[in-house]
VOTI-86586 format. One line per 2 residues: number of its first residue (from 1); for each residue y negated, z negated, x of N, C-alpha, C. Coordinates in steps of 0.1 Angstrom, whole numbers, plus 2048, in hexadecimal, padded with zeros to 3 digits. Each point is the difference from the previous one (the first is absolute). Layout:
# residues N
NUM) Y/Z/X/Y/Z/X/Y/Z/X | ...
***
This chain:
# residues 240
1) 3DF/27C/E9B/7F3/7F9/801/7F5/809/7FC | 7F8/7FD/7FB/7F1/803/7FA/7F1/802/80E
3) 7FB/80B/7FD/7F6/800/807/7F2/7FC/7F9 | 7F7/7F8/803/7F5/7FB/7FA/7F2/805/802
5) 7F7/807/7FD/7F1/7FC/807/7F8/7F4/7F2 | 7F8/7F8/810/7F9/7F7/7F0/7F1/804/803
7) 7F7/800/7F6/7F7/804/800/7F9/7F3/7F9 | 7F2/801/80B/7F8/7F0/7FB/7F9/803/7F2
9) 7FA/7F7/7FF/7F2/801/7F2/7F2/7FE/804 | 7F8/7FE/7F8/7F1/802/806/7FF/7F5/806
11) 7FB/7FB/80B/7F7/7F7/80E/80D/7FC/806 | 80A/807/7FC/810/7FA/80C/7FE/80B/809
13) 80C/802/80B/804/805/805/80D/801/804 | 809/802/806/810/7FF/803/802/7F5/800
15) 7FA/7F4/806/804/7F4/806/801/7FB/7EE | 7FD/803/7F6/807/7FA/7F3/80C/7FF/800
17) 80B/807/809/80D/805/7F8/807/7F6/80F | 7FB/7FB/808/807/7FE/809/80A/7F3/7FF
19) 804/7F9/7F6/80B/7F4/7F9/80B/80E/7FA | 7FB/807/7F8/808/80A/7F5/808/80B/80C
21) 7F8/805/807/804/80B/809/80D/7FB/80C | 7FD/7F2/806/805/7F9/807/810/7FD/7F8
23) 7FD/801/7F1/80D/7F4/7F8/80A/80F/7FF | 7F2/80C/7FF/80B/80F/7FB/80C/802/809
25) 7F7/801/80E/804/804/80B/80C/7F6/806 | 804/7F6/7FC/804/7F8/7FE/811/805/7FC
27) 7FA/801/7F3/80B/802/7F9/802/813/802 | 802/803/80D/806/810/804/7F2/80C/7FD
29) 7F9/7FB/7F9/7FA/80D/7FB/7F5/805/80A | 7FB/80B/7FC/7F7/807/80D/7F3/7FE/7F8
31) 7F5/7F9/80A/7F3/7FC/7F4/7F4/803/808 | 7F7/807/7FE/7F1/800/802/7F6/7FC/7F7
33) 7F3/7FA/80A/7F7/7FD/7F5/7F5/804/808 | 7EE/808/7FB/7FD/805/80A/7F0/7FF/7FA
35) 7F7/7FE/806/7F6/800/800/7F7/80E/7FA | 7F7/800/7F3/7FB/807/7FF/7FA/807/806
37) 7F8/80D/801/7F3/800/806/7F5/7FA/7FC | 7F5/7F7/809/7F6/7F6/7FA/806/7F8/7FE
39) 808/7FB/7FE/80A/7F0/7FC/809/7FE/80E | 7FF/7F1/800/80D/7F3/808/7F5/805/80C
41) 80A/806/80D/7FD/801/80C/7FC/80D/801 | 7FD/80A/7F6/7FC/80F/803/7F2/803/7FE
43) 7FC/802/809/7EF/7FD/7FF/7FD/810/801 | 803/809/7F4/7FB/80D/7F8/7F2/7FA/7FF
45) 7F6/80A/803/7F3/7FD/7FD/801/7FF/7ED | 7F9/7FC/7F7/7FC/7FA/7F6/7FF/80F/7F7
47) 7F8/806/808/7FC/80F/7FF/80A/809/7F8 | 806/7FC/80C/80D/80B/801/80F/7F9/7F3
49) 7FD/7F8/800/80C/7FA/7F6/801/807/7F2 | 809/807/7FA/801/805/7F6/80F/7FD/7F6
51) 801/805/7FB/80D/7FB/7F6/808/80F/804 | 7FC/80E/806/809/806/807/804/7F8/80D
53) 7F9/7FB/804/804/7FC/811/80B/7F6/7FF | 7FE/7FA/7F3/80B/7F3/802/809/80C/7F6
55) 801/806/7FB/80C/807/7FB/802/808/80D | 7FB/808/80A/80A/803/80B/804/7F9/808
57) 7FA/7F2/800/803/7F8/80B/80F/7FC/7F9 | 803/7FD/7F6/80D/7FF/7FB/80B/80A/800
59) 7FD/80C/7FD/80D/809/802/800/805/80F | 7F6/7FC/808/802/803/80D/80A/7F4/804
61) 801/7F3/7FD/80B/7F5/800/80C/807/7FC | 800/803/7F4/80A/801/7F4/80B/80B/808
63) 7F6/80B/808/808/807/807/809/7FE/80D | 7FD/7F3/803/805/7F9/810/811/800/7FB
65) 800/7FF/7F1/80D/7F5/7FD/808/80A/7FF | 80F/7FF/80A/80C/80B/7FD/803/7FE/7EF
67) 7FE/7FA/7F5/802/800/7F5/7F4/7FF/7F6 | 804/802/7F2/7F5/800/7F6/7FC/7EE/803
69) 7F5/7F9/7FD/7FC/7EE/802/7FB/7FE/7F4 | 807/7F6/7FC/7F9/7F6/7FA/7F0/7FE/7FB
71) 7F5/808/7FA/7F5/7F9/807/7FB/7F9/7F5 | 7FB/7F6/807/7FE/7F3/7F8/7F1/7FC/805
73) 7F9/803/7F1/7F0/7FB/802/7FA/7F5/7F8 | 7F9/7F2/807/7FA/7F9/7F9/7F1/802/7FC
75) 7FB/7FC/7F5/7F3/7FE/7F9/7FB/813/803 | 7F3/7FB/804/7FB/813/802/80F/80A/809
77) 805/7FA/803/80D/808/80D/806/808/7F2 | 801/7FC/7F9/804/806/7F3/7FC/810/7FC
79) 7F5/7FF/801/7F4/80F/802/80C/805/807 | 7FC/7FB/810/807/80D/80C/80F/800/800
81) 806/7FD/7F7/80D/801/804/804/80E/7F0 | 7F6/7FF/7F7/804/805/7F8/7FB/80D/803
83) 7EF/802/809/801/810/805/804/802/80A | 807/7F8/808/80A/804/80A/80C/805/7FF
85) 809/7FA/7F2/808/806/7FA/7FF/80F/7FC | 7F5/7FF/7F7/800/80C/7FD/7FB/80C/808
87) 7FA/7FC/80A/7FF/80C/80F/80F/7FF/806 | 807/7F7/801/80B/800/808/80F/7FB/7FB
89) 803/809/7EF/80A/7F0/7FD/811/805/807 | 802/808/806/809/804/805/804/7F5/80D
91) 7F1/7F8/803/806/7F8/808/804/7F0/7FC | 7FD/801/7EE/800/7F4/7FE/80A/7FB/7F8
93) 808/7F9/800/80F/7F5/7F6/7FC/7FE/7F9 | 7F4/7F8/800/7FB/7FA/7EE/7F4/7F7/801
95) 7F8/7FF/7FA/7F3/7F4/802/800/7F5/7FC | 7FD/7F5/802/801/7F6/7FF/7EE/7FD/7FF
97) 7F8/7F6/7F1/7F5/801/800/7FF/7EB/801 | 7FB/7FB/807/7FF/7F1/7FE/7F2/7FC/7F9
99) 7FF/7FA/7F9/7F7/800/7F8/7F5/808/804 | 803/80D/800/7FB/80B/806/7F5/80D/7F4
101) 7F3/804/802/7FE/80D/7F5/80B/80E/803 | 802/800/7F5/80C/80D/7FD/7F6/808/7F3
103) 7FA/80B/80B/7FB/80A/7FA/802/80C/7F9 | 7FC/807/7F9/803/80C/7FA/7F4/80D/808
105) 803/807/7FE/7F8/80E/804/7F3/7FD/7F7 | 7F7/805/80A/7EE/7FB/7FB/7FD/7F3/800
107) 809/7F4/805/7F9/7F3/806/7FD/7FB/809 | 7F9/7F7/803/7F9/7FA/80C/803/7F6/802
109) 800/7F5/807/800/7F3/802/7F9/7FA/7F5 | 7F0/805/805/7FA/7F9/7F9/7FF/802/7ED
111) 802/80D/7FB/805/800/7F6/80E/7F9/7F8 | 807/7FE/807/80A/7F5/7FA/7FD/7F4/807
113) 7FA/7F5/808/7FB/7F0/800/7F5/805/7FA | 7FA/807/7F8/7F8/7F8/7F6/7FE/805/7F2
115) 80D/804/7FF/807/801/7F2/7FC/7F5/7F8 | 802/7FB/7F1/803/7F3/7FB/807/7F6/7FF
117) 809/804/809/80C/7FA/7FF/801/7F9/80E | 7F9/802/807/7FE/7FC/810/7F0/7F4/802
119) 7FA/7FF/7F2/7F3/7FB/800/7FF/7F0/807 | 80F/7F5/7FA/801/7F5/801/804/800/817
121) 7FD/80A/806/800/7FD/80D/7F9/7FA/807 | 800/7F4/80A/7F8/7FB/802/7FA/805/80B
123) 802/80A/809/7FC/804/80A/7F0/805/805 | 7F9/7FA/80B/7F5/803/7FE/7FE/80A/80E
125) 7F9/804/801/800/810/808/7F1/7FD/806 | 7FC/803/80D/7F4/800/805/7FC/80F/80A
127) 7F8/80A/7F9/7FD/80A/803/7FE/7F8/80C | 7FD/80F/80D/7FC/800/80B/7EE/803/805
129) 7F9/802/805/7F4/805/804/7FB/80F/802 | 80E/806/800/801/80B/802/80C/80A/7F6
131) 801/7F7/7F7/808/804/7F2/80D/806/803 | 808/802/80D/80C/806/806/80C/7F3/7FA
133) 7FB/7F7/800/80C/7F5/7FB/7FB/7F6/7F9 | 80D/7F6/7FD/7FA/7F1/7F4/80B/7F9/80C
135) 7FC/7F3/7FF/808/7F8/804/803/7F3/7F4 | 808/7F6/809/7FF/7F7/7F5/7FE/7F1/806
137) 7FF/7F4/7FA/7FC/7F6/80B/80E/7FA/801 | 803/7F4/808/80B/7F7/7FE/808/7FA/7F6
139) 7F1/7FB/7FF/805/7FC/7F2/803/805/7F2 | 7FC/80A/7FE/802/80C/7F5/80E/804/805
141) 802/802/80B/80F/804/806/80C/7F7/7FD | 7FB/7F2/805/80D/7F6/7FC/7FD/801/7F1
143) 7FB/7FB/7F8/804/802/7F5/7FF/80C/7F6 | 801/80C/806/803/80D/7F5/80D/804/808
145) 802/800/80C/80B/806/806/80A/7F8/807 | 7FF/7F3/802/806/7F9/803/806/7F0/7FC
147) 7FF/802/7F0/7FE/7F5/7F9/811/7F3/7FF | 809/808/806/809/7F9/803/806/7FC/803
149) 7FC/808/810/801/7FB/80F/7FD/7F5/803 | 802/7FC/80C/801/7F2/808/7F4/801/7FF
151) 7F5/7F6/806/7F2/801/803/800/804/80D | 807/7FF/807/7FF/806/811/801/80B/800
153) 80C/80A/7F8/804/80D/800/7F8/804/7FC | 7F6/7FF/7F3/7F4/807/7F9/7F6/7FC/809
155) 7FD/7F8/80C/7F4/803/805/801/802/80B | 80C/805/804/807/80B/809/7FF/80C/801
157) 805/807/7F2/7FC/80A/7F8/7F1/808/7FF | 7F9/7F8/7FC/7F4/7FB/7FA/7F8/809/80C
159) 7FF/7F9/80E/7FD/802/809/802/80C/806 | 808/808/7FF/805/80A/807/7FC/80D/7F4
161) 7F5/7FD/7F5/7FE/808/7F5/7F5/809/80B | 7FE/810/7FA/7F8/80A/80A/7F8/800/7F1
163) 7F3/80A/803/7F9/809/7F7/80C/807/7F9 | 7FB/803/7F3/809/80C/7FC/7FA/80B/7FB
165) 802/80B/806/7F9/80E/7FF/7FA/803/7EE | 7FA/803/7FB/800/805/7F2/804/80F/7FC
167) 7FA/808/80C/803/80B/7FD/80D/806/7FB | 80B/7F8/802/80E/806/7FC/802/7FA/7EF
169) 7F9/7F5/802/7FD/7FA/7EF/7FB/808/7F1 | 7F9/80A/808/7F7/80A/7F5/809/80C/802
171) 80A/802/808/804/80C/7FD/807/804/7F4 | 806/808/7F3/807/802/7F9/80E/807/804
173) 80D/7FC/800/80B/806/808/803/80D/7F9 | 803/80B/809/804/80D/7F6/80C/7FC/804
175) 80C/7FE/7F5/80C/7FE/7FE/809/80E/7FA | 805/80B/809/801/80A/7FB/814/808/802
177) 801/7F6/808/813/7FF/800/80A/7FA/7FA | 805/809/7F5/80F/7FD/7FA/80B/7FA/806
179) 800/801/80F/80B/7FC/804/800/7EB/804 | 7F1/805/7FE/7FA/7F1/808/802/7F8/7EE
181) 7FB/806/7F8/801/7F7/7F4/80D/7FE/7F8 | 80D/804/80F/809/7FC/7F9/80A/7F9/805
183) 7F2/7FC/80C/803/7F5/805/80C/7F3/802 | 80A/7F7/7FF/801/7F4/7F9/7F2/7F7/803
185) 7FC/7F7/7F9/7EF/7F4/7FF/805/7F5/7FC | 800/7F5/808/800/7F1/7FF/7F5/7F9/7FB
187) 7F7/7FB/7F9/7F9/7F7/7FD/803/7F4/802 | 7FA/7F6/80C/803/7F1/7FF/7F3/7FB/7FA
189) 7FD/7FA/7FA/7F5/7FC/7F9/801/7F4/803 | 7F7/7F7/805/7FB/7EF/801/7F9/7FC/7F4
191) 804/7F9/7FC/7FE/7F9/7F5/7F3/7F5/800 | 7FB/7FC/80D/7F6/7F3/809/7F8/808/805
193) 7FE/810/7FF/7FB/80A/804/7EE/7FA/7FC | 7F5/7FC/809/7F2/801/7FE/7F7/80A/801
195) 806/80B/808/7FA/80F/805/806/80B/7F6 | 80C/7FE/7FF/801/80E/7F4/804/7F3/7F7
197) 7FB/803/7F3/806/7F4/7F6/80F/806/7FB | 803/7F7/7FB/813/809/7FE/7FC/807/7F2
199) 7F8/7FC/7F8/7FB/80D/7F6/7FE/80D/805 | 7FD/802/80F/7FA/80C/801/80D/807/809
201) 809/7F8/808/80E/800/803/806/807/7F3 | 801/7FA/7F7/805/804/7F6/806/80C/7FB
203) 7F2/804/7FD/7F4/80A/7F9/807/809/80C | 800/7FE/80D/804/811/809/80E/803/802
205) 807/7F6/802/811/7FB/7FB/800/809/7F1 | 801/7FE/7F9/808/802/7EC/7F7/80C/804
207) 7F6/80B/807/801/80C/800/809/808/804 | 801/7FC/80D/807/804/80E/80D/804/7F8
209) 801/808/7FC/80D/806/7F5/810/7FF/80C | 808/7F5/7FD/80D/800/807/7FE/7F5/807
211) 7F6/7FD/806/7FC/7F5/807/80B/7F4/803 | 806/7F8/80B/804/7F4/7FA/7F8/7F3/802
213) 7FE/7FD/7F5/7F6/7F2/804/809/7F2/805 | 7FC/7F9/80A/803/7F3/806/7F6/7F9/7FF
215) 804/7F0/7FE/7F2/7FA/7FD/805/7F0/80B | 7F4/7FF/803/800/7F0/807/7F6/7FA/802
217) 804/7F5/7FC/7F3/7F7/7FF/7F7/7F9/809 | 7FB/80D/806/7F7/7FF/80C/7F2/803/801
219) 7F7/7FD/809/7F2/804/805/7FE/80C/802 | 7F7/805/806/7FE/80E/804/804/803/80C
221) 806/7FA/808/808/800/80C/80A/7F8/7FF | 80D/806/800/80E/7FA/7F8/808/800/810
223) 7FA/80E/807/808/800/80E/7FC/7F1/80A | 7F2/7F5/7FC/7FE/7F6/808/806/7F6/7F7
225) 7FE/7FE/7EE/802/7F7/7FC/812/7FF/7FB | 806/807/7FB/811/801/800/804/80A/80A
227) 803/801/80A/804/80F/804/80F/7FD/801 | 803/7F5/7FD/80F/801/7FC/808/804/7F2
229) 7F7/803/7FA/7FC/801/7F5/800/80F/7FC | 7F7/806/804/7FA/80F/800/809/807/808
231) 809/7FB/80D/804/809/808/810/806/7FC | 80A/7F4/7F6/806/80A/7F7/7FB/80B/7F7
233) 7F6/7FC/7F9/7FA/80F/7F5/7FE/80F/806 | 7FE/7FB/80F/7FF/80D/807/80E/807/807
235) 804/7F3/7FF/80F/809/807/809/807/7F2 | 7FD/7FD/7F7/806/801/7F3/804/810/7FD
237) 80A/803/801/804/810/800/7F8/808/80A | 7FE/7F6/80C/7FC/807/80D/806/807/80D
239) 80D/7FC/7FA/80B/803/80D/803/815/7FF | 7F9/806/806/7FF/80E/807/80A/802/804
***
């Protein structure tokens, strides 16, 4: 059996993974999913939220596990699992990216979503008063992130969306370990994708040198709208 960490995306928190985590654990495997700092139920002052913090907050997980995990990051979770990797890949089996950014050394979040190839997204962002975070409204949420979910499940979802910090957004990752870029990397790419377009999926997939790409014809949340679906691709040469 396979050990897992899942890591959320921007305005989630753990409670994203809890159908997928429930189906893992399920089927034998050992799974966590954990709240950022500033994100789900971790009320990190705003301040304090950085893109090191959520990279230690991960290998301080990563280290719980008697084995190397799984770790599997959606949308922005992608960032931290890639410099968690490479602070920590000794603890890690292989990545798994769900329509996730898959960075190189010297990028940012916000430098790859607003690439060209990411332009057709429909997602709209609402700075805060005090510039620490953007949010998004409901409606912007059911249909960029939840477009093929039930209507109850996306305004389920929907509801339980937090601020999302910026500051970890502007950071550029120093990506500086050989052992970490030699990683194994899954790309599942959604295809119904309205937050990262599958052009820009694409585009970070056919770099990702070795990469294996998986594709499904899903929304930006594949763990609410197929997770029967999604939860083979992850078990897929996951057995540790």
């Amino acid at each position: 059996m396979a050990a897992y960490l899942l890591i959320h995306g921007a305005w989630h928190g753990a409670w994203c993974w809890d159908t997928l985590a429930a189906s893992l654990r399920g089927a034998g495997h050992h799974v966590r999913a954990i709240d950022l700092p500033g994100m789900g139920e971790d009320h990190t002052p705003l301040k304090q939220v950085t893109m090191q913090a959520w990279t230690d907050r991960v290998v301080k997980e990563l280290a719980g596990f008697a084995t190397p995990a799984v770790l599997v990051g959606h949308s922005m979770g992608g960032m931290v699992i890639t410099a968690a990797a490479d602070a920590a890949p000794e603890c890690v089996s292989r990545l798994v990216y769900v329509c996730a950014f898959l960075p190189k050394d010297g990028e940012s979040l916000v430098s790859l979503a607003t690439r060209p190839e990411g332009a057709s997204a429909l997602l709209q962002q609402i700075p805060s008063a005090d510039g620490l975070s953007v949010s998004v409204t409901p409606q912007n949420a059911r249909l960029t992130f939840y477009g093929e979910c039930s209507a109850a499940d996306a305004a389920r979802a929907a509801a339980r969306l937090t601020p999302q910090p910026l500051q970890p957004a502007l950071a550029p990752l120093k990506l500086r370990n050989a052992q970490a870029a030699r990683l194994p990397r899954v790309y599942i790419e959604c295809t119904q994708d309205r937050a990262i377009p599958i052009e820009l999926q694409r585009f970070m997939a056919k770099r990702a040198a070795g990469a294996r790409l998986e594709s499904l014809p899903a929304d930006h949340s594949p763990f609410l709208s197929m997770p029967e679906r999604l939860l083979p691709l992850l078990q897929k040469d996951g057995e540790v």
